[in-house]
Every structure is written in C-alpha cells, then in structure tokens.
Biopython code that builds the backbone (N, CA, C, O; Angstrom):
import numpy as np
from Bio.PDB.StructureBuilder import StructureBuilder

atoms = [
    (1, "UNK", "N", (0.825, -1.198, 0.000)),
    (1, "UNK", "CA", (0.000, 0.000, 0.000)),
    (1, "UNK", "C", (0.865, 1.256, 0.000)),
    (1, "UNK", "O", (0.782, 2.190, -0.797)),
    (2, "UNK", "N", (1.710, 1.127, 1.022)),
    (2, "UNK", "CA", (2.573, 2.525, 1.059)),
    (2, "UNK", "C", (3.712, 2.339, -0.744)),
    (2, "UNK", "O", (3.807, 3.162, -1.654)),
    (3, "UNK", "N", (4.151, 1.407, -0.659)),
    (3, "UNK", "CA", (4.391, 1.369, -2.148)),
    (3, "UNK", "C", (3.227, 2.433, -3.436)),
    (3, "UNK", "O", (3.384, 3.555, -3.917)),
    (4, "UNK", "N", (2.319, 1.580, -3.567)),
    (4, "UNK", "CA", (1.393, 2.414, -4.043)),
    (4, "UNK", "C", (1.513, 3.768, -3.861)),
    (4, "UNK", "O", (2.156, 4.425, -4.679)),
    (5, "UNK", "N", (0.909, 4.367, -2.760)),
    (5, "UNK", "CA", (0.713, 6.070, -2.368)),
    (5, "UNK", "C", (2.523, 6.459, -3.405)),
    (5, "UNK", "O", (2.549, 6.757, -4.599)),
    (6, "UNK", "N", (3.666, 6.338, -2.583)),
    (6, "UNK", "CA", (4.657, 6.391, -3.506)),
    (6, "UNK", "C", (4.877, 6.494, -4.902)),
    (6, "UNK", "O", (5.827, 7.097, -5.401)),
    (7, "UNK", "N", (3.937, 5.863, -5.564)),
    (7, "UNK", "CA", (4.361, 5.731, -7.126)),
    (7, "UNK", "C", (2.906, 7.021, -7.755)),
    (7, "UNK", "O", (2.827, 7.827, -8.682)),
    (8, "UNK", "N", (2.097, 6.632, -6.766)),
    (8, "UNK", "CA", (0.874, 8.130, -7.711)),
    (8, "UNK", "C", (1.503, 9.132, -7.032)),
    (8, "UNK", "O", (1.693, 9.917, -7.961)),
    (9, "UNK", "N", (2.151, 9.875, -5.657)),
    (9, "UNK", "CA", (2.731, 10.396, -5.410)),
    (9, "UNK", "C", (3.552, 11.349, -6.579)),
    (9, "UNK", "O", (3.386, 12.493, -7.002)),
    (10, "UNK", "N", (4.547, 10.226, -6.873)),
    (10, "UNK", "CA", (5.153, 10.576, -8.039)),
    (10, "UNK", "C", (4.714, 10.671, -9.363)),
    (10, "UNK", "O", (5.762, 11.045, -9.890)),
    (11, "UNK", "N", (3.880, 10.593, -10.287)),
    (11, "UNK", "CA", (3.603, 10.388, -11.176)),
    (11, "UNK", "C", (2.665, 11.522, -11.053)),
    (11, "UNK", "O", (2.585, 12.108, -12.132)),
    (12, "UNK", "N", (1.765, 12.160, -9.930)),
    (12, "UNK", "CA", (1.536, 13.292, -9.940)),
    (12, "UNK", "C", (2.336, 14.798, -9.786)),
    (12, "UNK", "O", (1.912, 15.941, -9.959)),
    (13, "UNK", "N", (3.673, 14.291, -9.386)),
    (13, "UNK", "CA", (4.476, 15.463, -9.122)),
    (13, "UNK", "C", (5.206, 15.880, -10.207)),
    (13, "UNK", "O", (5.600, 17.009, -10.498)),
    (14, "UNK", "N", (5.413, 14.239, -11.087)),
    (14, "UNK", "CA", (6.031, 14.628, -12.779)),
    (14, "UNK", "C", (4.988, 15.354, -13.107)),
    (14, "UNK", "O", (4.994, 16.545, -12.798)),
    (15, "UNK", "N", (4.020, 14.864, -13.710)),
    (15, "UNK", "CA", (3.385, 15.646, -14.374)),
    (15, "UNK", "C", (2.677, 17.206, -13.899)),
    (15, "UNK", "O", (1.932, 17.777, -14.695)),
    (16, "UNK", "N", (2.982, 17.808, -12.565)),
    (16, "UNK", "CA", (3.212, 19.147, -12.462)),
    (16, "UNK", "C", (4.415, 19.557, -13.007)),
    (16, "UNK", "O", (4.354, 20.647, -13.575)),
    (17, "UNK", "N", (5.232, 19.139, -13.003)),
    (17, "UNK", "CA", (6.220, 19.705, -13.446)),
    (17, "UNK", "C", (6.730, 19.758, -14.757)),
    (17, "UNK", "O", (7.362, 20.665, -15.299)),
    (18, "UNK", "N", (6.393, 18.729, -15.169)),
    (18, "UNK", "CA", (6.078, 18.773, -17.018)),
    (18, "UNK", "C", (5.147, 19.704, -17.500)),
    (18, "UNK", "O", (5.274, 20.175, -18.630)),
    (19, "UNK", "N", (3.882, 20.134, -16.482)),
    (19, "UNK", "CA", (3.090, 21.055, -17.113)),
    (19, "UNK", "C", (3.822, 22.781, -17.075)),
    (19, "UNK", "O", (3.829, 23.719, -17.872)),
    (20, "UNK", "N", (4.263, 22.595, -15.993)),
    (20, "UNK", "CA", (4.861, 23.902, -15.914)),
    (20, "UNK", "C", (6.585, 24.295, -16.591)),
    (20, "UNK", "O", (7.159, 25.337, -16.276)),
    (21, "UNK", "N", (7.139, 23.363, -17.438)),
    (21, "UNK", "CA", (8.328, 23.366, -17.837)),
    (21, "UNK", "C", (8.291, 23.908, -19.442)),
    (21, "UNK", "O", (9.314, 23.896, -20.127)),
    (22, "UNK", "N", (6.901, 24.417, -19.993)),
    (22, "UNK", "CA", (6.885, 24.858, -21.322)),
    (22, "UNK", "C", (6.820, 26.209, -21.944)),
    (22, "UNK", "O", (5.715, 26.738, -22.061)),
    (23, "UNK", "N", (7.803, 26.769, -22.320)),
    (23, "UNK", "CA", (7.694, 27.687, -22.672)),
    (23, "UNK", "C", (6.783, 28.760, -23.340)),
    (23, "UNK", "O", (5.983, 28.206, -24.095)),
    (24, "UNK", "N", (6.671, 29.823, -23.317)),
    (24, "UNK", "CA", (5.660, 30.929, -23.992)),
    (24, "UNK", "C", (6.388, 31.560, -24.766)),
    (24, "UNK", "O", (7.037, 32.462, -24.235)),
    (25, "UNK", "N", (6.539, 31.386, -26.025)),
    (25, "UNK", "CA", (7.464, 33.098, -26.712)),
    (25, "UNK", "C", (6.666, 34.167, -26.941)),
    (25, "UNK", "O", (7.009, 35.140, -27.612)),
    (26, "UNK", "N", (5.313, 33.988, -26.258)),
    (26, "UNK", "CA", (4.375, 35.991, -26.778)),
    (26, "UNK", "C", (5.281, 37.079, -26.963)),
    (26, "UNK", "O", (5.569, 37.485, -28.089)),
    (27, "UNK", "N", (5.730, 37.557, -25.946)),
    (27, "UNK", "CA", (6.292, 38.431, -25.431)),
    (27, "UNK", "C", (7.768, 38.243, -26.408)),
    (27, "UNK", "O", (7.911, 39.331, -26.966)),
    (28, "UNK", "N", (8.621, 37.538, -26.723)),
    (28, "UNK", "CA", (9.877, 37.683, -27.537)),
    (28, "UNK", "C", (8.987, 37.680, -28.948)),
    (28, "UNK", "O", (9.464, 38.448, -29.783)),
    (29, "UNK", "N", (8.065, 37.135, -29.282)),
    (29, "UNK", "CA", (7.380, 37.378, -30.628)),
    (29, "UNK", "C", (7.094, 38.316, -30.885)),
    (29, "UNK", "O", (7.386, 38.650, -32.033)),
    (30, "UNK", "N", (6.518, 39.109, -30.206)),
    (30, "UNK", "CA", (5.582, 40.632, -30.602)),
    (30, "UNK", "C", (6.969, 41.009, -30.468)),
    (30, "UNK", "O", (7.274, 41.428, -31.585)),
    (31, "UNK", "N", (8.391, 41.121, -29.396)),
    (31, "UNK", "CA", (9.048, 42.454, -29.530)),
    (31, "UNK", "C", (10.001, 42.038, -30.543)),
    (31, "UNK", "O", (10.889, 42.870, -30.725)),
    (32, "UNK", "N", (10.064, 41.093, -31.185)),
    (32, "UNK", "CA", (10.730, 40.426, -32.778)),
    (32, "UNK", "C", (10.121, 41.731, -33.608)),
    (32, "UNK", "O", (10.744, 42.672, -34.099)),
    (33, "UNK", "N", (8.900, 41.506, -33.600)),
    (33, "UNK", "CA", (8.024, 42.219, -34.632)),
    (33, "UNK", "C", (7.927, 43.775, -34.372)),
    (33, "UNK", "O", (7.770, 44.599, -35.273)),
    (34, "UNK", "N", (8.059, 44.123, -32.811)),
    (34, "UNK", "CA", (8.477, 45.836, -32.595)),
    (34, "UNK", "C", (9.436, 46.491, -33.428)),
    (34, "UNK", "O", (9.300, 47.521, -34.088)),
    (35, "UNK", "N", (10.776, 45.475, -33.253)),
    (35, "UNK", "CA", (12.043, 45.957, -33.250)),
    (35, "UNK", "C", (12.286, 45.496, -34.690)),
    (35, "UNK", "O", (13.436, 45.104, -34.887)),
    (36, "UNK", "N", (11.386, 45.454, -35.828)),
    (36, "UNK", "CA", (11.550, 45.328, -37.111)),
    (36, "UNK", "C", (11.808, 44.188, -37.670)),
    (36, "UNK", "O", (11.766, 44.228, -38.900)),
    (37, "UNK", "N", (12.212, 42.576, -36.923)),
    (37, "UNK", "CA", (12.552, 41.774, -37.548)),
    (37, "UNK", "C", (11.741, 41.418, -38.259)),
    (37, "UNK", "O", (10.659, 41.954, -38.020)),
    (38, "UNK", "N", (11.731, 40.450, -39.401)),
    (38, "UNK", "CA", (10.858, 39.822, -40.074)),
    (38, "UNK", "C", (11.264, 38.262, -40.587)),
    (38, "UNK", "O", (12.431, 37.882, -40.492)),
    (39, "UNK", "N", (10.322, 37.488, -41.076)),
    (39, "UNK", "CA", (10.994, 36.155, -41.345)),
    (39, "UNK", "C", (10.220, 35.783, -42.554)),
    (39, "UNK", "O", (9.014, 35.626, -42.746)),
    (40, "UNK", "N", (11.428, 35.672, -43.428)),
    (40, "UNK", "CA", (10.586, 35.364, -45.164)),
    (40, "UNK", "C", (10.548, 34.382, -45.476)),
    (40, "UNK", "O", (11.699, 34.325, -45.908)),
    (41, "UNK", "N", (10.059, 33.194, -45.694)),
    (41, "UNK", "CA", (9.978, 31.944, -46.156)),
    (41, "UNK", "C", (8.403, 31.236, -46.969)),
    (41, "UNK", "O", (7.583, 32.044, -47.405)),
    (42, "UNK", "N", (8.215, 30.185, -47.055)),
    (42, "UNK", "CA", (7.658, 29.119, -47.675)),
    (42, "UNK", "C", (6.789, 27.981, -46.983)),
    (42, "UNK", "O", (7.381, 27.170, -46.271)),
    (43, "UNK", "N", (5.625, 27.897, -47.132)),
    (43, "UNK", "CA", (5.170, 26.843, -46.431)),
    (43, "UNK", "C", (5.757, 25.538, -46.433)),
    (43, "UNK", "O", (5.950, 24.893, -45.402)),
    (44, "UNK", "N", (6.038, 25.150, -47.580)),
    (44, "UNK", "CA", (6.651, 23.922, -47.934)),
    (44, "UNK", "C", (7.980, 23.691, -47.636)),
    (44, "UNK", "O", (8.456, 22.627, -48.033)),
    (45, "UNK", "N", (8.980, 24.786, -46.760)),
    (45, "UNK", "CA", (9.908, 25.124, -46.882)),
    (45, "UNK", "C", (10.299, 23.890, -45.410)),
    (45, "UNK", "O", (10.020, 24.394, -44.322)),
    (46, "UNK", "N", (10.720, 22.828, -45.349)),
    (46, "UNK", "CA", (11.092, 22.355, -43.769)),
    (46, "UNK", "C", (12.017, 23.257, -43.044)),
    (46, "UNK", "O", (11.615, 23.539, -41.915)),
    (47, "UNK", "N", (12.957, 23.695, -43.330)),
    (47, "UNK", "CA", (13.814, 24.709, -42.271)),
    (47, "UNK", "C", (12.678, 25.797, -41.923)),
    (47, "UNK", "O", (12.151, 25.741, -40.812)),
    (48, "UNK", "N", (12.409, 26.479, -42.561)),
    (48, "UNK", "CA", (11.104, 27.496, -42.289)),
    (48, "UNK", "C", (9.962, 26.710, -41.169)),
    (48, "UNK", "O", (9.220, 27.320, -40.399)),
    (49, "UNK", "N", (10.035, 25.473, -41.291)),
    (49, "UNK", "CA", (8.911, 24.485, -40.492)),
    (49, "UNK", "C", (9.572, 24.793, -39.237)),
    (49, "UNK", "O", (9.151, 25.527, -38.343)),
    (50, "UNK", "N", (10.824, 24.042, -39.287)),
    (50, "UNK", "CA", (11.668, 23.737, -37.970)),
    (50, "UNK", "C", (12.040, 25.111, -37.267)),
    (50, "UNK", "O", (12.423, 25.132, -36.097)),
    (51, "UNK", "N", (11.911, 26.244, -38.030)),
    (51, "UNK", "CA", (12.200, 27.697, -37.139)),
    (51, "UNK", "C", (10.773, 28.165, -36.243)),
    (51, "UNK", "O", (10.704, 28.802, -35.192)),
    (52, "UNK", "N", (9.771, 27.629, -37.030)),
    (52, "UNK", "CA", (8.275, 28.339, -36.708)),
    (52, "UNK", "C", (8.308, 27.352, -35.420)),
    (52, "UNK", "O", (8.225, 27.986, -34.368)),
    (53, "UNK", "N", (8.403, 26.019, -35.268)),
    (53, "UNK", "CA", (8.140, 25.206, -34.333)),
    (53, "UNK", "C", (9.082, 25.404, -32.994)),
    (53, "UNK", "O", (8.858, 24.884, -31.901)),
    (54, "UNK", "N", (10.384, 26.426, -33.378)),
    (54, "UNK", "CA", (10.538, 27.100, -31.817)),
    (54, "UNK", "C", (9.947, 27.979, -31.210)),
    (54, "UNK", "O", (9.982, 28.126, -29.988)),
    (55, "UNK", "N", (9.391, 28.602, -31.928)),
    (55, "UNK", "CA", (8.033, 29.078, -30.797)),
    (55, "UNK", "C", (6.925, 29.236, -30.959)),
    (55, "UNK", "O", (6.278, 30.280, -30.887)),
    (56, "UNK", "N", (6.380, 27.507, -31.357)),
    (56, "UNK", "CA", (5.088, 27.474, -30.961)),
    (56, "UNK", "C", (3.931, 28.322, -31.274)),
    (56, "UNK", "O", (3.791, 29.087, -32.228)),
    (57, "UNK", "N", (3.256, 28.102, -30.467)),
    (57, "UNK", "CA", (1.892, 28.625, -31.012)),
    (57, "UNK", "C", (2.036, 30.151, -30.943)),
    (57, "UNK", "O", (1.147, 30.954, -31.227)),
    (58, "UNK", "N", (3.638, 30.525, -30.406)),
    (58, "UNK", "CA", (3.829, 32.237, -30.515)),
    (58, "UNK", "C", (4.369, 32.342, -31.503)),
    (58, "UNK", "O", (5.486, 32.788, -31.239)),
    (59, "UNK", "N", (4.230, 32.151, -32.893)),
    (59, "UNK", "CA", (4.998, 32.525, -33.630)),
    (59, "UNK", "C", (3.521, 33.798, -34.556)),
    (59, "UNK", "O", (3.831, 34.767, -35.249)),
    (60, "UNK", "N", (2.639, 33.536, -34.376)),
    (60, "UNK", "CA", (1.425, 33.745, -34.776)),
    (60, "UNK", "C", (1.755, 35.647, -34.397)),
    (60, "UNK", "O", (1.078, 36.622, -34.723)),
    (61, "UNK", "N", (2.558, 35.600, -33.907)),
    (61, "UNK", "CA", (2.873, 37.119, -32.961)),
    (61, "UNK", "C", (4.004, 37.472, -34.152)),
    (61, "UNK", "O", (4.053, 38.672, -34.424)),
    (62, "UNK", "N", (4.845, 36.673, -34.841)),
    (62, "UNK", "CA", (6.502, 36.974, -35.633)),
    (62, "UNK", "C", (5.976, 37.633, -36.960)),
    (62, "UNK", "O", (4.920, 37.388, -37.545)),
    (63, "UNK", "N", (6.775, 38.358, -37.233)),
    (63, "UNK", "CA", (6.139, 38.777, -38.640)),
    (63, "UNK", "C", (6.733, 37.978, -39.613)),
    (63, "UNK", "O", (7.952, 37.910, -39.772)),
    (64, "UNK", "N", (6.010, 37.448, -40.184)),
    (64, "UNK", "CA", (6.200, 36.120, -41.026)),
    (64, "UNK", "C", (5.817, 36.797, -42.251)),
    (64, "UNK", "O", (4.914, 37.615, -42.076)),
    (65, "UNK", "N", (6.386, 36.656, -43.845)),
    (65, "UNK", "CA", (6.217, 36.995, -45.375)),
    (65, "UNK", "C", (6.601, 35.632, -46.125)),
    (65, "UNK", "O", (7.637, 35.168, -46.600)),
    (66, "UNK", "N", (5.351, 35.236, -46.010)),
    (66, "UNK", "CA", (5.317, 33.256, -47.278)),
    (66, "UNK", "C", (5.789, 34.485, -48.952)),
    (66, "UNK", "O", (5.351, 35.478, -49.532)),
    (67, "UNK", "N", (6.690, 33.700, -49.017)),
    (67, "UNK", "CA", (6.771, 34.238, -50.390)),
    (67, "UNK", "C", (6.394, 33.254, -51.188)),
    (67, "UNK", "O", (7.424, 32.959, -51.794)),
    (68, "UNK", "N", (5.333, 32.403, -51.644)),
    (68, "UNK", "CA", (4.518, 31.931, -52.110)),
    (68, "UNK", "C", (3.375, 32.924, -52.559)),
    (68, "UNK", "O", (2.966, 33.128, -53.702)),
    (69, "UNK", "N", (3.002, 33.433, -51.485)),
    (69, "UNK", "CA", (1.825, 34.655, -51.763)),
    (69, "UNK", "C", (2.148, 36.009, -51.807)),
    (69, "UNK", "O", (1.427, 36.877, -52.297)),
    (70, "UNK", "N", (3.451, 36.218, -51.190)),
    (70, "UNK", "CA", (3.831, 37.787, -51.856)),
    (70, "UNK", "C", (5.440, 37.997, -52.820)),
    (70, "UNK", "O", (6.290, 38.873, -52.974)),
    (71, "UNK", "N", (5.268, 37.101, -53.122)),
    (71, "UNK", "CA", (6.327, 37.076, -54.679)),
    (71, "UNK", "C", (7.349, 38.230, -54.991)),
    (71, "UNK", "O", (8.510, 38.193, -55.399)),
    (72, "UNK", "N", (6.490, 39.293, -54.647)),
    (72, "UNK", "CA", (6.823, 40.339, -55.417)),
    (72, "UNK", "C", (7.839, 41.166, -54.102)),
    (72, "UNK", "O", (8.937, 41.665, -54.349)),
    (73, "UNK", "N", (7.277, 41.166, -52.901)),
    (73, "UNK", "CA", (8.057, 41.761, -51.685)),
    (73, "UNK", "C", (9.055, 40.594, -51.300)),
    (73, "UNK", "O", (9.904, 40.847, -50.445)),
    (74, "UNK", "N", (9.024, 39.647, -51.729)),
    (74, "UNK", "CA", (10.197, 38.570, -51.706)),
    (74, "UNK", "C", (11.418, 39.177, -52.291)),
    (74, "UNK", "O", (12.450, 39.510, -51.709)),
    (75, "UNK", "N", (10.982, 39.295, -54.089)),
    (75, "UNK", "CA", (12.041, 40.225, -54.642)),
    (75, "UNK", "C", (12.830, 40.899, -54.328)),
    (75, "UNK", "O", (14.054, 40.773, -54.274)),
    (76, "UNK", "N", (11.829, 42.080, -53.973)),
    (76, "UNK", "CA", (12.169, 43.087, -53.761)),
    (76, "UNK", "C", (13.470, 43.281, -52.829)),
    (76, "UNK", "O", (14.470, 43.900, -53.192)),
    (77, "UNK", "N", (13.333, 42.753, -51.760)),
    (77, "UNK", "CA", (14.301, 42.157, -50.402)),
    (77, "UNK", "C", (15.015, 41.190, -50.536)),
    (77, "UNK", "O", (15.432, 40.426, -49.666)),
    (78, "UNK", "N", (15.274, 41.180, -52.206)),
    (78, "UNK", "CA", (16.502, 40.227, -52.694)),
    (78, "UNK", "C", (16.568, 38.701, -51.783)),
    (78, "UNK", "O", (17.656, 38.126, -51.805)),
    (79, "UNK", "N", (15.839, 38.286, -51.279)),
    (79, "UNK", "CA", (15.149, 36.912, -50.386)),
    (79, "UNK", "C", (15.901, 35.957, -51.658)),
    (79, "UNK", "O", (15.497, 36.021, -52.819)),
    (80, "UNK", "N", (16.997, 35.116, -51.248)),
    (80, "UNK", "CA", (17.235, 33.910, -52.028)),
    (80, "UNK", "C", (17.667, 32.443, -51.546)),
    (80, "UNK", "O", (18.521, 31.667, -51.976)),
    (81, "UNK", "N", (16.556, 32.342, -50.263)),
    (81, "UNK", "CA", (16.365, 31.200, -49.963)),
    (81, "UNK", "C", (15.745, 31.697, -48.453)),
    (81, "UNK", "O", (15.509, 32.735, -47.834)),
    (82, "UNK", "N", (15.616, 29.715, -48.250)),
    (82, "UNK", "CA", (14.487, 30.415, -46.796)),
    (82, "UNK", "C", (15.036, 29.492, -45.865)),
    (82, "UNK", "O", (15.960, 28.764, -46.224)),
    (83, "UNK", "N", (14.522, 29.427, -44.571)),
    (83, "UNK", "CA", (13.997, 31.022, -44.369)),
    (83, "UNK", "C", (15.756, 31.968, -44.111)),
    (83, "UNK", "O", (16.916, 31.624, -43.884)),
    (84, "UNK", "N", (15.009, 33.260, -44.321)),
    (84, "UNK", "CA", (15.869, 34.321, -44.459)),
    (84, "UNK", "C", (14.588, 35.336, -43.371)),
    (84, "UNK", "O", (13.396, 35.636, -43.436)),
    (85, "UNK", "N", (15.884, 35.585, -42.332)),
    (85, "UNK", "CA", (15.661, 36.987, -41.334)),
    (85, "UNK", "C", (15.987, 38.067, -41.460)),
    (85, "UNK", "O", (17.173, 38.387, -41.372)),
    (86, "UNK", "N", (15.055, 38.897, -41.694)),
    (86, "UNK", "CA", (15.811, 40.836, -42.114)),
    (86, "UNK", "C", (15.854, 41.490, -40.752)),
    (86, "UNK", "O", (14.787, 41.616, -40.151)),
    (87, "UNK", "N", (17.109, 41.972, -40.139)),
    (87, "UNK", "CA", (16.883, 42.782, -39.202)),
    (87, "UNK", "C", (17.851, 43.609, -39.517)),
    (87, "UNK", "O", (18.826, 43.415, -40.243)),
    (88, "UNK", "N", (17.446, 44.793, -38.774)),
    (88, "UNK", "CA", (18.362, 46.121, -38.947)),
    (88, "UNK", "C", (18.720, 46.068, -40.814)),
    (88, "UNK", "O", (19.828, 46.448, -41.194)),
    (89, "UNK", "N", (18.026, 45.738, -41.491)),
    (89, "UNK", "CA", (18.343, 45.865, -43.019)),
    (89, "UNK", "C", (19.843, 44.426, -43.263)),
    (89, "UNK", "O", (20.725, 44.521, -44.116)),
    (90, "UNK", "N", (19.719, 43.387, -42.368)),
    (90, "UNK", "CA", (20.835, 42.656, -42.911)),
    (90, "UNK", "C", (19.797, 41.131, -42.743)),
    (90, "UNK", "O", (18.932, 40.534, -42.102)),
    (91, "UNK", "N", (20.717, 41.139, -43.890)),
    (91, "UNK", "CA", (19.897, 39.524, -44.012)),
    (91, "UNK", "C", (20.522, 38.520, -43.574)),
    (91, "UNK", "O", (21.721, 38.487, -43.850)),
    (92, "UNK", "N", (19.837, 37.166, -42.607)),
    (92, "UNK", "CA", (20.392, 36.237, -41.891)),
    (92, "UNK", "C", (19.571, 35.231, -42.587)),
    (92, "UNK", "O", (18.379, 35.368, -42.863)),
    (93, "UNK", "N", (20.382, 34.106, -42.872)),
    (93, "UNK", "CA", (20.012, 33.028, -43.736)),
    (93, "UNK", "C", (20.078, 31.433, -42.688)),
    (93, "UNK", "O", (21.009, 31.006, -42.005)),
    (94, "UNK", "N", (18.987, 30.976, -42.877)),
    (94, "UNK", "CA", (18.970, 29.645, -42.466)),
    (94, "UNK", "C", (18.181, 29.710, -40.911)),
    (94, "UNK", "O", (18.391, 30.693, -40.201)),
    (95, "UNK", "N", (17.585, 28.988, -40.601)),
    (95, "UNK", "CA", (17.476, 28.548, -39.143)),
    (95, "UNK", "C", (18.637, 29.417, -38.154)),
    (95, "UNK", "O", (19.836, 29.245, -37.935)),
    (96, "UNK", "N", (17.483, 30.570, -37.626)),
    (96, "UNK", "CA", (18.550, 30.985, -36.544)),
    (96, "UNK", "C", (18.134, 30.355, -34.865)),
    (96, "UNK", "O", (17.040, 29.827, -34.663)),
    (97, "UNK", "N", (19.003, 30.484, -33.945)),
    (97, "UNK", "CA", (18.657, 30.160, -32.735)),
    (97, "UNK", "C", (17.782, 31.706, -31.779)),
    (97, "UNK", "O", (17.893, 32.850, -32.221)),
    (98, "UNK", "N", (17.158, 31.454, -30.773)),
    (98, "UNK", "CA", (16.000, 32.202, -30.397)),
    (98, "UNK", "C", (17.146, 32.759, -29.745)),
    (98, "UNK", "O", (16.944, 33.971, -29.810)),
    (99, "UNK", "N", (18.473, 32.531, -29.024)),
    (99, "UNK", "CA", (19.008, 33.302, -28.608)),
    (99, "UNK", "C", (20.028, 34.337, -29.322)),
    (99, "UNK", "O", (20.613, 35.285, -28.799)),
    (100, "UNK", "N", (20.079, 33.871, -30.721)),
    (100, "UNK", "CA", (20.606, 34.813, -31.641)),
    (100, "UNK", "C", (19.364, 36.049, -32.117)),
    (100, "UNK", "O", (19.565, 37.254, -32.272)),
    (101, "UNK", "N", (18.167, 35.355, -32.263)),
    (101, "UNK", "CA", (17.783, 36.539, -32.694)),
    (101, "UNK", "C", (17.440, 37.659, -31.550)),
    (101, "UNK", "O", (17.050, 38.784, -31.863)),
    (102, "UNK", "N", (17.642, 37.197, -30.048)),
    (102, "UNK", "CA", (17.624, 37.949, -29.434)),
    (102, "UNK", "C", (18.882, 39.155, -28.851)),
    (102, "UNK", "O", (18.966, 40.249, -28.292)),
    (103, "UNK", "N", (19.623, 38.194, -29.365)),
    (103, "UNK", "CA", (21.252, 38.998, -29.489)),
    (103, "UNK", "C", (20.808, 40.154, -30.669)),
    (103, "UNK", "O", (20.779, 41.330, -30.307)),
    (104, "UNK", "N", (20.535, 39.885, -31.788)),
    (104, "UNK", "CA", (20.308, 40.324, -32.766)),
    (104, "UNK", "C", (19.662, 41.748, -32.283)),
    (104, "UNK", "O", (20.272, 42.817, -32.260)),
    (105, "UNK", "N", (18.067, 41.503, -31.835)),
    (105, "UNK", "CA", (17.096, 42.499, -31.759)),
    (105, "UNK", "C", (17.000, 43.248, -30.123)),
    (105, "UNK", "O", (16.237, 44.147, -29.772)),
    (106, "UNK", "N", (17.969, 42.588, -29.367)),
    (106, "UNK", "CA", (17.841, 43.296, -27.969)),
    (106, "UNK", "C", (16.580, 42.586, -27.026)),
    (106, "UNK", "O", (16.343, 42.796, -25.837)),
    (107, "UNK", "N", (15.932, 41.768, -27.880)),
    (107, "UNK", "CA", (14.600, 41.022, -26.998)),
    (107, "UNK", "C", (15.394, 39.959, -26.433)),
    (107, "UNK", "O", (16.484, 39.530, -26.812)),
    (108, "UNK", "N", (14.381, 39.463, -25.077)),
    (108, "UNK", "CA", (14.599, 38.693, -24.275)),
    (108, "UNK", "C", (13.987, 37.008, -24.529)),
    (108, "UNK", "O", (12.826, 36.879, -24.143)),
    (109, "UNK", "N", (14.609, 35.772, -25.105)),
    (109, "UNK", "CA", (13.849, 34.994, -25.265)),
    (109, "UNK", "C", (13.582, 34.076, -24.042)),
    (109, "UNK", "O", (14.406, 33.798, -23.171)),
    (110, "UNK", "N", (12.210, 33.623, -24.121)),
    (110, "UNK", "CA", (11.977, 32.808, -22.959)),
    (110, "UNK", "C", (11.998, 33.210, -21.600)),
    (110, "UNK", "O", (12.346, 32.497, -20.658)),
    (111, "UNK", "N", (11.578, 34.482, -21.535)),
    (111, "UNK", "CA", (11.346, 34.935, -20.095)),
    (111, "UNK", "C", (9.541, 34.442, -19.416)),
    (111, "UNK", "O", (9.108, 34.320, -18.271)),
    (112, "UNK", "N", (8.913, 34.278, -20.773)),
    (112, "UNK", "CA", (7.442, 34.271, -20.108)),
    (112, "UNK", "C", (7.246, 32.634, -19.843)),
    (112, "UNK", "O", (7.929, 31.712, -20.289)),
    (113, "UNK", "N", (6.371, 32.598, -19.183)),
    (113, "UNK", "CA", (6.261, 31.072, -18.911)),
    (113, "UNK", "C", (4.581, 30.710, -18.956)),
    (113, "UNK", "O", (3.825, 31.673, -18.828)),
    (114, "UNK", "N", (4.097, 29.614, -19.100)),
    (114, "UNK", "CA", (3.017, 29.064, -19.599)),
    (114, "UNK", "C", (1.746, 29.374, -17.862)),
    (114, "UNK", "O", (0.575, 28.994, -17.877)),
]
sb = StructureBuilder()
sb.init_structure("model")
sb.init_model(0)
sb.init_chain("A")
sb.init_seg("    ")
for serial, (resi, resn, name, xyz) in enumerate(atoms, 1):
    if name == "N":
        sb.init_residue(resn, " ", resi, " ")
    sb.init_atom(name, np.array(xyz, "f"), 0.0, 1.0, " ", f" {name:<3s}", serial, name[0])
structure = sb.get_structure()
C-alpha cells in the first residue's frame, strides 16, 4: 500500500512539473516584430517548419512573409532562400537560434512562462 501512495505520489508530481516546464514566446514574438525583424519563407519550406516550431503557437505574434503569396516583396528584399531573417536591413540566412535573434534584436527569449 505505502508502495502504491509512492508511485501516484510521483507520477503526480512529474506531471506538475512537465506542465509547468513549457515555454511561452508571446512576449519575444511581438518584440521580434516591434524591433523590425521579419521572417521570409515558404510553407513547404522544412527549415522554415523547424524555425516556426521554436516558438510554438507564438509565432502567430513573428512577422512572417510566405513568399509563395507575396512574390513580389520577396524580390524586392533580394530573399534567395528560406527562411531568411531581415533585421536592422541585414539579411540572416537559415534557421537561426531564439538566442541569436535575441542577441540580434535586444529582446529577451523565454522569459514568459506558460
């Protein structure tokens, strides 16, 4: 019995702590998008996949340009492959890390929490 209590014990204390171990990027998303960055890519694009999927359901906050549907502002911003990050007018190519683009833009990544 005391075995028992022990093991739901635990198995309730993981899973507090798994719930509370997930990150929020709101807050580094919107100030991505204050401080001018932008991110140009492709739906179909997997690196473009694998950048959006570091932050989650905050990316909805990043200013994102599918150049699929705007072709023409792709151009324009000389965009020749994806994804590609414009900040401060310089272009960064490939999958960057959340702590580069925060080096980059002065934002803080991963301060908010779920």
């Amino acid at each position: 019995m005391k075995k028992k209590l022990i093991i739901i014990a635990l198995f309730f204390g993981i899973l507090i702590i798994a719930a509370g171990c997930g990150k929020n990027y709101d807050s580094f998303a919107q100030c991505l998008t204050e401080k001018g960055a932008a991110m140009y890519g492709a739906d179909w694009c997997t690196h473009c996949q694998e950048q959006k999927k570091m932050f989650g359901s905050s990316f909805k906050y990043v200013d994102y340009v599918n150049c699929d549907f705007n072709e023409g502002e792709c151009i324009k911003k000389g965009i020749k492959g994806y994804p590609t990050w414009i900040i401060n007018e310089t272009d960064y190519r490939g999958v960057q890390s959340l702590q580069k683009l925060g080096y980059l833009t002065g934002c803080k990544p991963g301060q908010d929490m779920n």
